[in-house]
C-alpha positions in Angstrom: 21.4 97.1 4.8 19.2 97.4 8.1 16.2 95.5 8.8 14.0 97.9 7.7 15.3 99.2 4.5 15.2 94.7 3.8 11.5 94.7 4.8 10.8 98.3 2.4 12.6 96.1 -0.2 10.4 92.9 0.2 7.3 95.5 0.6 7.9 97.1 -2.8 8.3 93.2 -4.3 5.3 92.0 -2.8 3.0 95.0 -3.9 4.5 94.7 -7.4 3.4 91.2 -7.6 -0.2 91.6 -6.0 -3.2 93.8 -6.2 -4.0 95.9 -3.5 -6.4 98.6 -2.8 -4.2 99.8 -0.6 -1.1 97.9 0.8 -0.2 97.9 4.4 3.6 98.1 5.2 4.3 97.0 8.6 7.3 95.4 10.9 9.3 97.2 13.2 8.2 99.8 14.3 11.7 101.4 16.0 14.9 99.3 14.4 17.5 101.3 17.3 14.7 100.3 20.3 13.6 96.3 18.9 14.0 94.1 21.7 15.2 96.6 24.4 14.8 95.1 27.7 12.5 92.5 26.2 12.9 89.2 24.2 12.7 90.4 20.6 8.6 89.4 19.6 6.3 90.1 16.6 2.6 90.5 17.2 0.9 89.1 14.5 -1.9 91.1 14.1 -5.0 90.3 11.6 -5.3 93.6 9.4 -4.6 97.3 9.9 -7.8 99.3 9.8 -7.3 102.7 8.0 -8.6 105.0 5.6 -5.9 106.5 2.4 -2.9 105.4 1.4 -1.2 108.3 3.6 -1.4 106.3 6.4 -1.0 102.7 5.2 3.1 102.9 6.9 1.6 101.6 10.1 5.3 101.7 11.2 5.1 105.2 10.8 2.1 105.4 12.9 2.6 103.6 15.5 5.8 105.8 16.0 4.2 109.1 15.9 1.9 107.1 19.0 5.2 105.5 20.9 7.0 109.3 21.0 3.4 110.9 22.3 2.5 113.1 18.8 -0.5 110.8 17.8 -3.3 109.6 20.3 -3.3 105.5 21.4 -6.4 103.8 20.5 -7.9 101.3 22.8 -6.7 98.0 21.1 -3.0 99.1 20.9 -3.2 100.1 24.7 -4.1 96.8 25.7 -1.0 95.5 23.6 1.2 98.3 25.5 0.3 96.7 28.4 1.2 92.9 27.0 4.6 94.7 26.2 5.0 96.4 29.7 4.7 92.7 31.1 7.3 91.7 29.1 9.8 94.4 30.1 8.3 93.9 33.7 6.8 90.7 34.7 5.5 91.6 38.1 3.7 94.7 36.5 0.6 95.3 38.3 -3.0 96.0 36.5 -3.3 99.3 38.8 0.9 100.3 37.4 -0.6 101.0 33.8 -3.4 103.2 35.0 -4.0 106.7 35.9 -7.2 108.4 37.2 -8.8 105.0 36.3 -8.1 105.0 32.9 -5.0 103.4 30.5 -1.5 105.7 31.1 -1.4 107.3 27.9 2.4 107.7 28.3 2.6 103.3 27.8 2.3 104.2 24.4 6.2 104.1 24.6 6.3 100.6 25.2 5.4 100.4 21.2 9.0 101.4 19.9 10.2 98.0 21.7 8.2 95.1 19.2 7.7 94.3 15.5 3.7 94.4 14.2 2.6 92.5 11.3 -0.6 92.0 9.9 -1.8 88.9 8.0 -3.4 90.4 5.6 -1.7 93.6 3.8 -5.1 94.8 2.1 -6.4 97.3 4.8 -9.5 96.6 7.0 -12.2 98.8 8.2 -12.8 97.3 11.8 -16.4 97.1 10.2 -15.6 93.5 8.8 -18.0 90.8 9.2 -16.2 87.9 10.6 -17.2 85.3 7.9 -16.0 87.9 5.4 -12.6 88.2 7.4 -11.9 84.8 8.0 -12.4 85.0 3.9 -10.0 87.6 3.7 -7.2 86.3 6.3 -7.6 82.4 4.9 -7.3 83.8 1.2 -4.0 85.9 2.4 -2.4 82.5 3.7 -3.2 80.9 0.5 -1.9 83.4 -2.1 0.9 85.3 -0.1 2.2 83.2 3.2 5.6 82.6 1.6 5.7 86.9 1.6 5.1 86.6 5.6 7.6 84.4 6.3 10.1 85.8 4.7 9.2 89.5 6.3 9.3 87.2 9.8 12.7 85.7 8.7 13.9 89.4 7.8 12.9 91.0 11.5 14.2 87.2 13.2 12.2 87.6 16.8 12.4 84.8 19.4 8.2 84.8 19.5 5.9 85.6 17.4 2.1 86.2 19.1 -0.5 85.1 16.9 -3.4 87.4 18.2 -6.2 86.0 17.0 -4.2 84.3 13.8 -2.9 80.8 15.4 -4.8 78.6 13.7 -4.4 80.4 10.1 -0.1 80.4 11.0 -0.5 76.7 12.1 -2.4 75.2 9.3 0.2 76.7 6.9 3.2 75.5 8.9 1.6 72.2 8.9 3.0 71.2 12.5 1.9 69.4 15.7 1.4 71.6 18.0 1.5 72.1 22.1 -0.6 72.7 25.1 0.8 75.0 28.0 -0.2 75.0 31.4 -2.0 77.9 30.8 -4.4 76.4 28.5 -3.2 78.3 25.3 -1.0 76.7 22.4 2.3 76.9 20.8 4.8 75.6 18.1 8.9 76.1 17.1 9.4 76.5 13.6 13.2 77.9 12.6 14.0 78.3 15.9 11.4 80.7 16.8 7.8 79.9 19.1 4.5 80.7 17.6 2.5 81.5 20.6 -1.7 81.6 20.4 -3.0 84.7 22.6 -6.4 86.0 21.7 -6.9 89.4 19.8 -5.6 92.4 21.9 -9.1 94.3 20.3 -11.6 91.6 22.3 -12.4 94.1 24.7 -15.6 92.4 25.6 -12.6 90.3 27.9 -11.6 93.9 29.9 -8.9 96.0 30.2 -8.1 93.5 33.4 -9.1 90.6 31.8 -6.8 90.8 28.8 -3.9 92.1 31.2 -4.6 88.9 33.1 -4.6 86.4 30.7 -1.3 87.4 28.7 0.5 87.4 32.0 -0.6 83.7 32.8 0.3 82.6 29.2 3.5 85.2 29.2 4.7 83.2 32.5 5.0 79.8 31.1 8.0 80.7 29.2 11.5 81.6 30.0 12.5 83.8 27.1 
């Protein structure tokens, strides 16, 4: 049994046993190109934002970006860059542009990483953030045990907490440590937990954000 048809199998368990207005399967999003040229990583995102249950397979959407048949929005160019530095750590800013504006052709990058949100009820991008901190702290309390067992299914060497550290680490209940860089991480099974903020905190810049994962990307040897 592959990875995927394992995480379709968890997915149908999990919505069985929970309520959801709509319930967001995620993971990886291209089994045959996971961890090609790259450590294998998870970017553990906060909540998908979508509409109807036709698209709720983010997997499937992020696909249709990564092979060019659906447009890239701005938050998952900014994590096609953090992959691009991955694959190629003296990437340059200026490499992932054209005209001035993000290389729509980085989407490809995509088809190398897992994606999975904290929360499986779908989001808006409207969401107040006491109400999401609501919604993400409620979705460690009453489902964690389903996240770590869709982590433990894909198995990546890092997973990125963007924007969900301090959720992850208060239900690991672990010490955790300081890089150089500034930012923090733990090892739990084998596997670092890395903080990084949200690749959608565009206030930061395209630059910015291309910057910063690069500084915290380089205090690892993966």
């Amino acid at each position: 049994m592959s990875k995927t048809e394992k995480l379709n199998k968890l997915f149908d368990e999990w919505q069985d046993n929970f309520d959801f207005d709509i319930f967001c399967r995620d993971g990886i999003i291209d089994e045959e190109n996971y961890g090609d040229g790259i450590p294998e990583v998870v970017f553990l995102l906060k909540d998908a934002n979508l509409d109807s249950k036709e698209e709720a397979d983010i997997r499937e959407n992020l696909l249709k970006a990564a092979e060019g048949r659906a447009p890239l929005g701005q938050m998952w160019k900014v994590l096609c860059m953090w992959i691009k530095l991955m694959s190629k750590p003296d990437t340059r800013f200026a490499e992932c542009l054209i005209d001035g504006e993000i290389d729509d052709s980085i989407a490809e990058y995509l088809s190398k990483v897992a994606v999975v949100n904290l929360s499986k009820e779908h989001g808006t991008g409207r969401n107040d953030q006491g109400v999401l901190y609501e919604k993400l702290t409620a979705s460690v309390r009453d489902y964690y045990e389903y996240t770590q067992k869709e982590i433990d299914i894909i198995a990546p060497e890092l997973v990125v907490c963007c924007g969900t550290y301090h959720y992850i680490k208060e239900a690991h209940n672990v010490c955790d440590k300081s890089l150089p860089s500034g930012a923090r991480y733990f090892v739990h099974c084998g596997r670092i937990y890395l903080e990084m903020c949200h690749p959608g905190r565009l206030l930061m810049g395209y630059k910015e954000l291309f910057a910063y994962f690069r500084e915290v990307y380089s205090d690892f040897d993966l």
